[in-house]
C-alpha positions as CSV (number, residue, x, y, z in Angstrom):
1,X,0.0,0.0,0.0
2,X,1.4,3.4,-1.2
3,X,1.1,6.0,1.9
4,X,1.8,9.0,-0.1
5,X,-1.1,9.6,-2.7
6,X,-0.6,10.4,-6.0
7,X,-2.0,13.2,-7.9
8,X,-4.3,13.1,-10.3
9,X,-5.6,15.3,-13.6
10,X,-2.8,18.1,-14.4
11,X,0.8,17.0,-14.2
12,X,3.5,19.3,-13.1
13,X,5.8,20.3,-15.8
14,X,9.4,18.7,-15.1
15,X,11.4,21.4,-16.0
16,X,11.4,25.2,-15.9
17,X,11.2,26.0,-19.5
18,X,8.4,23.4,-20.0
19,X,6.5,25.4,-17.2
20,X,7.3,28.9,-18.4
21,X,5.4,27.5,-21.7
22,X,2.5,26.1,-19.6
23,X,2.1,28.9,-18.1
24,X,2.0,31.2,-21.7
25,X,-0.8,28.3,-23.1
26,X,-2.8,29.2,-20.3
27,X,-2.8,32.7,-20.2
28,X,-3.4,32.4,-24.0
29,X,-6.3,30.2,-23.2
30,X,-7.7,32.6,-20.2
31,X,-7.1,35.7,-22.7
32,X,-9.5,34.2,-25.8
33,X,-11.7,33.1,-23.3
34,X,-12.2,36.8,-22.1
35,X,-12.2,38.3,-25.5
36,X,-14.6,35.7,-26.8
37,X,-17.0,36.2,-23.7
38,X,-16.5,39.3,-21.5
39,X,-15.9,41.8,-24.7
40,X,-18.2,40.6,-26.7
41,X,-20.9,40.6,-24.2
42,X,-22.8,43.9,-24.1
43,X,-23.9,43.8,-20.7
44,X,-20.3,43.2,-19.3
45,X,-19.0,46.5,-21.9
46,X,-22.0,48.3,-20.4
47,X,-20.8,47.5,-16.6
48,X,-17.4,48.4,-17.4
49,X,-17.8,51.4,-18.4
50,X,-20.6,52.6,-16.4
């Protein structure tokens, strides 16, 4: 029986430069999911601004 548990879903990157790129996928990812759905909502523009 294996006392420590092991993690599931999203593995750690191994090295640094694997991570720093991990980390600029994401942010990519996070940025077209604001301009797809924050910007291009109306109501969000409208609360910005307001």
């Amino acid at each position: 029986m294996n006392a420590v548990p092991t993690r599931t879903g999203i593995a750690w990157p191994p090295t640094w430069s694997e991570a720093l790129l991990l980390g600029e996928y994401l942010s990519y990812r996070v940025g077209a999911y604001l301009l797809l759905n924050v910007v291009e909502d109306p109501a969000w523009l409208a609360w910005a601004f307001c």
